[in-house]
C-alpha positions as CSV (number, residue, x, y, z in Angstrom):
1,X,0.0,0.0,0.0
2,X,1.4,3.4,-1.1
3,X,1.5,6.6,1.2
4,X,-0.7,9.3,1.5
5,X,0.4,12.2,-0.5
6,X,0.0,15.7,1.1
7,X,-2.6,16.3,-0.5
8,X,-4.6,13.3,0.9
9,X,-3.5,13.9,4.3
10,X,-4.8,17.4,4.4
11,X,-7.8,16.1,2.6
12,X,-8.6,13.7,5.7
13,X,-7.3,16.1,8.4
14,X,-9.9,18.6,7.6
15,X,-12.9,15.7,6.9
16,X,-11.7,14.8,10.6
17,X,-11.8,18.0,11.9
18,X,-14.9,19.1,10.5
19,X,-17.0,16.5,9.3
20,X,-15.9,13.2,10.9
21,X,-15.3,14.7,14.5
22,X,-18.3,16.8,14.8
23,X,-20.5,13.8,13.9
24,X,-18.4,11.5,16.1
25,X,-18.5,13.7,18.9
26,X,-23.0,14.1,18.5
27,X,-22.9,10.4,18.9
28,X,-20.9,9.7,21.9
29,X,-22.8,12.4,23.5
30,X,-26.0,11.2,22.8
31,X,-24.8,7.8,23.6
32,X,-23.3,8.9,27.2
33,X,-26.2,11.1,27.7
34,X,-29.0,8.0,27.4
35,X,-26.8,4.7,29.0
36,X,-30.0,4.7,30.8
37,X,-31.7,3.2,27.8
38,X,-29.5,-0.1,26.9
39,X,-31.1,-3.2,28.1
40,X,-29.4,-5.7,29.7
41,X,-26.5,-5.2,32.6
42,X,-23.7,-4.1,30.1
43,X,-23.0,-2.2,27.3
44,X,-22.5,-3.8,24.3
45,X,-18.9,-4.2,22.9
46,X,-19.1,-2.5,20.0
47,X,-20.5,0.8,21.9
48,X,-17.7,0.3,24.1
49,X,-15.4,0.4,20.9
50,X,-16.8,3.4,19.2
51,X,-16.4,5.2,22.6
52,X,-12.7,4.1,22.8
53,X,-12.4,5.1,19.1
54,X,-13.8,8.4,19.2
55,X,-11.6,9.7,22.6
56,X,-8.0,8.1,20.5
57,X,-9.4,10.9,18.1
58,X,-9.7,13.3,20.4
59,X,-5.9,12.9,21.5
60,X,-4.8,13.0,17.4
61,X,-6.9,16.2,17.0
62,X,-4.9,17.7,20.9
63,X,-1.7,16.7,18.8
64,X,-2.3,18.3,16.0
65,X,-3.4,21.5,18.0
66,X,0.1,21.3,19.2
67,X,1.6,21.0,16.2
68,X,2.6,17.0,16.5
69,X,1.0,15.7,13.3
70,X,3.2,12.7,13.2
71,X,-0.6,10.3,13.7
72,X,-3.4,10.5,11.4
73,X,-5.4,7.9,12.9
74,X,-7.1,6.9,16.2
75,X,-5.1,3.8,18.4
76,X,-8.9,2.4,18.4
77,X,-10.4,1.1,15.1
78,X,-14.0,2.3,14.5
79,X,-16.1,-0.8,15.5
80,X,-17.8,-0.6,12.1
81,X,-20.2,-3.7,11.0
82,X,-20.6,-4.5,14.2
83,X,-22.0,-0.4,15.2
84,X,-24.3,-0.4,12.4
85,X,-25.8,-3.9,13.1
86,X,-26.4,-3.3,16.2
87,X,-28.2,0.1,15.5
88,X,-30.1,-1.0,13.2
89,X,-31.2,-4.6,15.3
90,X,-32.1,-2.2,18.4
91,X,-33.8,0.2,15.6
92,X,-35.7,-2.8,14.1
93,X,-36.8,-3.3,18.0
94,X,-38.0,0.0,18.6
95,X,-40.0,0.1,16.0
96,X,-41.8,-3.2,16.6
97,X,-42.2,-2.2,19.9
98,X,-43.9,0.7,18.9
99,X,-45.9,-1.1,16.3
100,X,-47.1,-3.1,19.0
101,X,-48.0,-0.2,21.6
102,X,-49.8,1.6,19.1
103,X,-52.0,-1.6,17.8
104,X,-51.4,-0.9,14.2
């Protein structure tokens, strides 16, 4: 696999900065904010992972502020397939349950 060229790595810096971080950061927060609202008696894994990845972030975007650009990524790998699954499964839920609720 080749290396970024500048260009790229600016390209991603400021997706990060302003796009990917931003989002990342509406998530966790809404996530932390609602723990209350996970069934069972722990969190899942992968929400546990996305946590972890988002707060690696946070200490690449500190670097950069300090002018340490030497990492571009997070020490956490987004959780990915597994995230979006189980979104989607609890969304599924929800929306049965409300089916249900409302009789229709």
């Amino acid at each position: 696999m080749s290396h970024p060229t500048v260009k790229e790595i600016e390209g991603w810096k400021y997706w990060l900065e302003h796009v990917f971080m931003p989002l990342n950061r509406r998530m966790l927060e809404t996530l932390l904010s609602n723990t209350d609202l996970i069934e069972g008696d722990q969190i899942p894994e992968c929400l546990l992972s996305f946590c972890a990845h988002v707060n690696g972030y946070e200490v690449v975007l500190a670097r950069w502020a300090e002018g340490d650009e030497t990492e571009l990524t997070s020490v956490i790998d987004h959780p990915g397939d597994s995230l979006h699954e189980h979104i989607a499964g609890m969304y599924r839920q929800l929306k049965r349950s409300q089916v249900d609720l409302l009789g229709t």
